[in-house]
C-alpha positions as a printed NumPy array, in Angstrom:
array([[ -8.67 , -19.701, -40.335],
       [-11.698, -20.234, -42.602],
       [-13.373, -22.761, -40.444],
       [-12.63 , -20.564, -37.679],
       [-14.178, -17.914, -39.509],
       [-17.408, -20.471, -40.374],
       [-16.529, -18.657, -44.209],
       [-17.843, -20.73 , -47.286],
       [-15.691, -21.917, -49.679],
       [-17.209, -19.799, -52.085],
       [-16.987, -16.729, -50.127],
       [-12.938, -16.702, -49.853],
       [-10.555, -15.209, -52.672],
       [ -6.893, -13.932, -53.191],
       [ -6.867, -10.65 , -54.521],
       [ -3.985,  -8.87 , -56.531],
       [ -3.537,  -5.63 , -58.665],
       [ -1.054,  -5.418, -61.707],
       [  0.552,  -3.406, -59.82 ],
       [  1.552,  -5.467, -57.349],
       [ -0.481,  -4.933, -54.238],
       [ -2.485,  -8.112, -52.826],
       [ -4.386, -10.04 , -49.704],
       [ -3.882, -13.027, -49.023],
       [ -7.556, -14.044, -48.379],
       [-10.79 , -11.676, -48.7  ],
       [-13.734, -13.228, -47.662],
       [-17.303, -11.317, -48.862],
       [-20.014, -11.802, -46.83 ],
       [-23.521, -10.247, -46.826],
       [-21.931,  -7.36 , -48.515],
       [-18.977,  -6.884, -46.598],
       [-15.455,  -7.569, -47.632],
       [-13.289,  -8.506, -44.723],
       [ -9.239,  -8.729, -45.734],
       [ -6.576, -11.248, -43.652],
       [ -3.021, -11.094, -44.272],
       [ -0.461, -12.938, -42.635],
       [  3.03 , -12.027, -41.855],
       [  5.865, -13.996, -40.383],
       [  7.13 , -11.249, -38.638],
       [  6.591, -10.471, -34.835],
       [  6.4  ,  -6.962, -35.324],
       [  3.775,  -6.225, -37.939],
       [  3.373,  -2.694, -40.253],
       [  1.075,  -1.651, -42.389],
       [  1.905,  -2.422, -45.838],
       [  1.329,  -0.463, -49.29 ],
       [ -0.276,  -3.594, -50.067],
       [ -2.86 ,  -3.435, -47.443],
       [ -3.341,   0.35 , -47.939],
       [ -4.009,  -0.118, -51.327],
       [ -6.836,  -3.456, -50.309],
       [ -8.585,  -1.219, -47.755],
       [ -9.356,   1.675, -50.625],
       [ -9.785,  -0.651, -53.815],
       [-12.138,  -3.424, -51.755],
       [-13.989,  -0.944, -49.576],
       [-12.698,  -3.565, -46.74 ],
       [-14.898,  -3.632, -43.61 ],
       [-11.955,  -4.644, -41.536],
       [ -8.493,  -5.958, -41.944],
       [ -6.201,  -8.435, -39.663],
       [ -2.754,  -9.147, -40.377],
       [ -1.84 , -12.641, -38.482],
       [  1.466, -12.474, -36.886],
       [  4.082, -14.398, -34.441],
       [  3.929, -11.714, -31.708],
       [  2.105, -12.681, -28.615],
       [ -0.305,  -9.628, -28.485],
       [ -3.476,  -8.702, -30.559],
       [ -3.707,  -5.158, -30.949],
       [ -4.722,  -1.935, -33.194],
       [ -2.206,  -1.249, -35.935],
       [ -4.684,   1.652, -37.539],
       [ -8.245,   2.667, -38.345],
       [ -9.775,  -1.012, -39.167],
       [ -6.715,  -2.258, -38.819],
       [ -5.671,  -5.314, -36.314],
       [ -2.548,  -6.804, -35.619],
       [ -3.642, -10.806, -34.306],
       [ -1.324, -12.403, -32.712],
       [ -1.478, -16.471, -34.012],
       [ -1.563, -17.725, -30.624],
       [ -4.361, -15.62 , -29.863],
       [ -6.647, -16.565, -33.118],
       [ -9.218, -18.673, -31.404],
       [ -9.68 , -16.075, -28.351],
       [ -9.15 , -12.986, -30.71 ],
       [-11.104, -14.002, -33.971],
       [-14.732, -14.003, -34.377],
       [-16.648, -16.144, -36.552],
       [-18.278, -14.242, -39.372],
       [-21.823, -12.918, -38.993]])
């Protein structure tokens, strides 16, 4: 995912609250903050978590990896990405 994304190691970070809410990876980029979070699931949703990322981090976008078969929009900056779909679906990083 981070090659694929052509991030820097020092560009990539987990992120958590106290409370509780997290990403699994945020990559920050000429001033951007793009979120990834992965679920196992084949149906994705939206998460508290991820809520709670877009607000706090001011995300630029957010894709939630996931065993489905499609890539679609799940909300407002917001993308569902289906695994089998991450080289066709994912962009590298500008």
């Amino acid at each position: 995912m981070i090659q694929r994304l052509g991030a820097e190691r020092d560009e990539c970070f987990f992120w958590a609250t106290h409370q509780g809410a997290e990403l699994d990876l945020l990559v920050i980029r000429g001033g951007r903050r793009y979120g990834f979070e992965f679920q196992r699931s084949s149906a994705p949703t939206i998460t508290k978590s991820m809520r709670i990322a877009m607000e706090d981090l001011a995300l630029h976008s957010l894709d939630v990896f996931h065993a489905g078969a499609h890539t679609f929009p799940m909300d407002r900056k917001i993308r569902a990405v289906a695994a089998g779909r991450l080289l066709q679906d994912l962009e590298p990083l500008r």
